[in-house]
Backbone as CSV, one residue per row, in Angstrom:
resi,resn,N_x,N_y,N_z,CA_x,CA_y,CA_z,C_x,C_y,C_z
1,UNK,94.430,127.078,156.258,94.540,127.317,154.837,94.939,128.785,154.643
2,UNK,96.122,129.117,153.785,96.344,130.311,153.590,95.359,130.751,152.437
3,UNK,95.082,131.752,152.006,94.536,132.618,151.388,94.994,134.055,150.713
4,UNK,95.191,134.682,149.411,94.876,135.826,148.907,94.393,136.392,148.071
5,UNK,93.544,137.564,149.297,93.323,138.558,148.085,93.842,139.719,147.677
6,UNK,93.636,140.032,146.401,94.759,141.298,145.670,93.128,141.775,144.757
7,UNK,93.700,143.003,144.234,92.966,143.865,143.296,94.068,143.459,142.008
8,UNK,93.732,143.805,140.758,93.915,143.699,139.535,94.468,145.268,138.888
9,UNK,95.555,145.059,138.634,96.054,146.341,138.038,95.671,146.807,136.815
10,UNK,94.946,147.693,136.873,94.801,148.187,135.103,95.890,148.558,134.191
11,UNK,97.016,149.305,134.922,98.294,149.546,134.351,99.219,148.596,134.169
12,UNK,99.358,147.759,132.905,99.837,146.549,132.867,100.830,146.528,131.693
13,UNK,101.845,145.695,131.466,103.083,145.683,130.413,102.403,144.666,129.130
14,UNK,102.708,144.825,128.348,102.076,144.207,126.900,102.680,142.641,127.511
15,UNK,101.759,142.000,127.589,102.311,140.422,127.594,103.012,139.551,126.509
16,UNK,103.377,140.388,125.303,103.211,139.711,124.311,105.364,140.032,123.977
17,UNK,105.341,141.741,124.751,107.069,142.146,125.009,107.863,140.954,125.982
18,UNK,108.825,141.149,125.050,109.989,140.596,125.712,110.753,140.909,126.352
19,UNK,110.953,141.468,127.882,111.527,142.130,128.706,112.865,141.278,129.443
20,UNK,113.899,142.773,129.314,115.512,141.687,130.295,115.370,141.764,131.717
21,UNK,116.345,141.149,132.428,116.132,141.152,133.322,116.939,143.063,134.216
22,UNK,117.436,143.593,133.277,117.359,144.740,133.608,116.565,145.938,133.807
23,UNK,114.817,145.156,133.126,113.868,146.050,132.562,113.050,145.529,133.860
24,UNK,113.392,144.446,134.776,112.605,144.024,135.737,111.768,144.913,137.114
25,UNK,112.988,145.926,137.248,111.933,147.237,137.919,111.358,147.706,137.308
26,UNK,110.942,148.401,136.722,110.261,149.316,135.466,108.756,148.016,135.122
27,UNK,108.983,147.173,135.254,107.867,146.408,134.560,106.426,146.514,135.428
28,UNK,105.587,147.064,135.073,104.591,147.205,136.112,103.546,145.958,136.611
29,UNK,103.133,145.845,137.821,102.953,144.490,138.328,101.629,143.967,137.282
30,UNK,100.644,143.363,137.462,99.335,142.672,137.028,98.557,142.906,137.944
31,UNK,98.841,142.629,139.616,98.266,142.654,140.703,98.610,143.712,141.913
32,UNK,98.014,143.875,142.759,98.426,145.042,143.704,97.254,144.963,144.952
33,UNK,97.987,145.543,146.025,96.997,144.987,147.237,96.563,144.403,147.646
34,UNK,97.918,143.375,148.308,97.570,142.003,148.763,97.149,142.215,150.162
35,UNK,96.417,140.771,150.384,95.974,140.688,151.604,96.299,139.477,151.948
36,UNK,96.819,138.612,152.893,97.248,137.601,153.811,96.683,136.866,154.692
37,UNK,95.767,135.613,154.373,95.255,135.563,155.704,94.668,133.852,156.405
38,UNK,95.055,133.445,157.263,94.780,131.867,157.480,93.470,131.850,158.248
39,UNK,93.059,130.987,157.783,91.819,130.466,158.336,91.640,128.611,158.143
40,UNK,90.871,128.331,158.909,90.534,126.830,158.854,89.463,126.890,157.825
41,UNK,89.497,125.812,157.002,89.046,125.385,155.280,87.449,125.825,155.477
42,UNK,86.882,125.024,156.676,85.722,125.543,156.810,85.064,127.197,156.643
43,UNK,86.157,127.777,157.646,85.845,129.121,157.722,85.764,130.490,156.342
44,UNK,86.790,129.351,154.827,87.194,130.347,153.983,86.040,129.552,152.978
45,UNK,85.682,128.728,153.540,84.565,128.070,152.525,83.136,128.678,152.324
46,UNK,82.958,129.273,153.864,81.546,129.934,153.827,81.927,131.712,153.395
47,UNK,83.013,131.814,153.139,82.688,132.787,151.924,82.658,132.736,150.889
48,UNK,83.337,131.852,150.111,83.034,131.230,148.752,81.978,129.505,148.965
49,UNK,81.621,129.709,149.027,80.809,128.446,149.425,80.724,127.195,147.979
50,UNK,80.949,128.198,146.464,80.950,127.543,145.550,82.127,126.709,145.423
51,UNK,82.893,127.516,145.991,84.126,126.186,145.985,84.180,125.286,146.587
52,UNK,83.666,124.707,147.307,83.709,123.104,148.161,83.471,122.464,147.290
53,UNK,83.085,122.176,145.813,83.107,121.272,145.440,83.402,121.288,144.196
54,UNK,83.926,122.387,143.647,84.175,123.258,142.311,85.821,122.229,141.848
55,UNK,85.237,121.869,140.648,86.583,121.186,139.926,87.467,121.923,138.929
56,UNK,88.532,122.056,139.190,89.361,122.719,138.331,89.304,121.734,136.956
57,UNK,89.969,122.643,135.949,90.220,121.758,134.354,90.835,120.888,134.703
58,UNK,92.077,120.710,136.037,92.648,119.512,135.381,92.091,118.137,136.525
59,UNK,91.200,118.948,137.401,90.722,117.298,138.327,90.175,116.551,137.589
60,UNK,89.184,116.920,136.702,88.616,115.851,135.786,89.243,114.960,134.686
61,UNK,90.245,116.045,134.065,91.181,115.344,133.106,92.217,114.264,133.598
62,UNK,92.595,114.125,135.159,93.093,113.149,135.396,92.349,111.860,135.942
63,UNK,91.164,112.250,135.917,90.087,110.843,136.277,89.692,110.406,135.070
64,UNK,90.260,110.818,133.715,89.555,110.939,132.470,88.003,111.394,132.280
65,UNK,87.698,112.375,133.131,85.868,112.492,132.973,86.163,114.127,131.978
66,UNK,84.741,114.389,131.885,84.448,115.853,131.282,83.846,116.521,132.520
67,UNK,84.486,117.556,132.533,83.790,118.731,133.593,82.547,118.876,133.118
68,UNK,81.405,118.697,133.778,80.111,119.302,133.380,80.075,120.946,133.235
69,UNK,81.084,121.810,133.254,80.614,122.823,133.559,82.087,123.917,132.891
70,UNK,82.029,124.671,132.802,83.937,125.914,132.398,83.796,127.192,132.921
71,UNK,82.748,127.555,133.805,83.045,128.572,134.785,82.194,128.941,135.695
72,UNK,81.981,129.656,136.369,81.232,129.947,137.399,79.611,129.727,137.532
73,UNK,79.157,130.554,136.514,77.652,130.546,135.566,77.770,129.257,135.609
74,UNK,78.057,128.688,134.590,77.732,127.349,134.240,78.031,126.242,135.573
75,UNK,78.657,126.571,136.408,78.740,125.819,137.238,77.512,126.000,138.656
76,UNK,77.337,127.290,138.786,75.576,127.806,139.085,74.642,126.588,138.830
77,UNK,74.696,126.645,137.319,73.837,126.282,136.769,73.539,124.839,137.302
78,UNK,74.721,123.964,136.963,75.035,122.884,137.324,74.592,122.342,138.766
79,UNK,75.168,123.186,139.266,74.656,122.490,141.215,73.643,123.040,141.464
80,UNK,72.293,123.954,140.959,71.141,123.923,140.738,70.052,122.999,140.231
81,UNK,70.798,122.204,138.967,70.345,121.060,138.540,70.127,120.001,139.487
82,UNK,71.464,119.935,140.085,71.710,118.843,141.465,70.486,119.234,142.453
83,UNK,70.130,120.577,142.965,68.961,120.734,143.741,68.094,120.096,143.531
84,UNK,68.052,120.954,142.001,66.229,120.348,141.549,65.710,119.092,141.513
85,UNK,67.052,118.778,141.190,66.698,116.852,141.737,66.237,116.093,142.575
86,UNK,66.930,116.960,143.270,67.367,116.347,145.106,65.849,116.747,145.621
87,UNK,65.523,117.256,145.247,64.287,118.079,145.670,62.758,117.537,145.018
88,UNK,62.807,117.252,143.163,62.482,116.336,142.924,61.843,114.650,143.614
89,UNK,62.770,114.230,144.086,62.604,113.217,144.923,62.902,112.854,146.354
90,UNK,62.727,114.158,146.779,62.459,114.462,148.590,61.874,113.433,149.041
91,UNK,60.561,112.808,148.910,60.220,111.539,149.306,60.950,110.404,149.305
92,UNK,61.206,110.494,148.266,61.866,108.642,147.756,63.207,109.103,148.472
93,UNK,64.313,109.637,148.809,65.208,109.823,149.780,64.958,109.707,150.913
94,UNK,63.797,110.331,151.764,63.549,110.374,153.464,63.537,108.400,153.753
95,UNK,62.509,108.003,152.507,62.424,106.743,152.580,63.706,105.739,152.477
96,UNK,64.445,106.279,151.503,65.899,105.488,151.700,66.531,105.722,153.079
97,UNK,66.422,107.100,153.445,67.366,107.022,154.572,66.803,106.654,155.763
98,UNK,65.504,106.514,155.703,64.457,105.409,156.903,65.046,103.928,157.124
99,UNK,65.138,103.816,155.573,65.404,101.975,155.604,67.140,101.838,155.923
100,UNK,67.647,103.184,155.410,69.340,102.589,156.191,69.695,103.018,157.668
101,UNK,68.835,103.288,157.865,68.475,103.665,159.722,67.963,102.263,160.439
102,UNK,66.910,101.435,159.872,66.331,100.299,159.653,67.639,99.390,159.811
103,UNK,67.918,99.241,158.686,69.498,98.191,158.338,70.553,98.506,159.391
104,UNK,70.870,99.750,159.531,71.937,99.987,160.135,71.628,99.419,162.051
105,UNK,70.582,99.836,162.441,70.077,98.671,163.716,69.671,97.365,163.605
106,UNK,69.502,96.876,162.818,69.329,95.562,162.925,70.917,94.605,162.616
107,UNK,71.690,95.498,162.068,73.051,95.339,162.141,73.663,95.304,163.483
108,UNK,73.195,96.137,164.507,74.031,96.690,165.326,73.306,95.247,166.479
109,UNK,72.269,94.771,166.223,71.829,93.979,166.988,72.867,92.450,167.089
């Protein structure tokens, strides 16, 4: 997976001007100080770790669902909820996954 990171330019052109394509040097960038770099998905995941499962605006809009969540915070928030759950009913899970351990050998028999 490629990857970059850049810093954010404070010195920036009014977004709102209409610039030619003669004004195209002179226009000062948005971004500056890139960095380049491949790694396997795993490896760029455990530095952002929130993204493995982080939905952009438009994944949901093409499954027709609502994002539970519109940015980072709120998305915190969100897969915290999912903990507390999960955690919530620590028992009643060990026990499900007893009985599909159960099923899954008596299958294999």
């Amino acid at each position: 997976m490629l990857r970059v990171i850049y810093s954010k330019c404070d010195d920036v052109a009014d977004e709102r001007k209409h610039f030619s394509l003669e004004d195209l040097p002179k226009i000062p960038s948005v971004v500056k100080q890139f960095r380049f770099f491949a790694q396997p998905k795993y490896r760029i995941a455990a530095f952002a770790p929130w993204q493995l499962f982080y939905l952009t605006k438009d994944m949901p809009q093409a499954l027709s669902l609502t994002r539970p969540y519109t940015n980072l915070k709120t998305y915190t928030e969100y897969k915290n909820r999912g903990v507390d759950t999960l955690g919530a009913h620590q028992k009643e899970i060990a026990r499900l996954a007893e009985d599909e351990a159960g099923t899954a050998e008596e299958e294999s028999e």
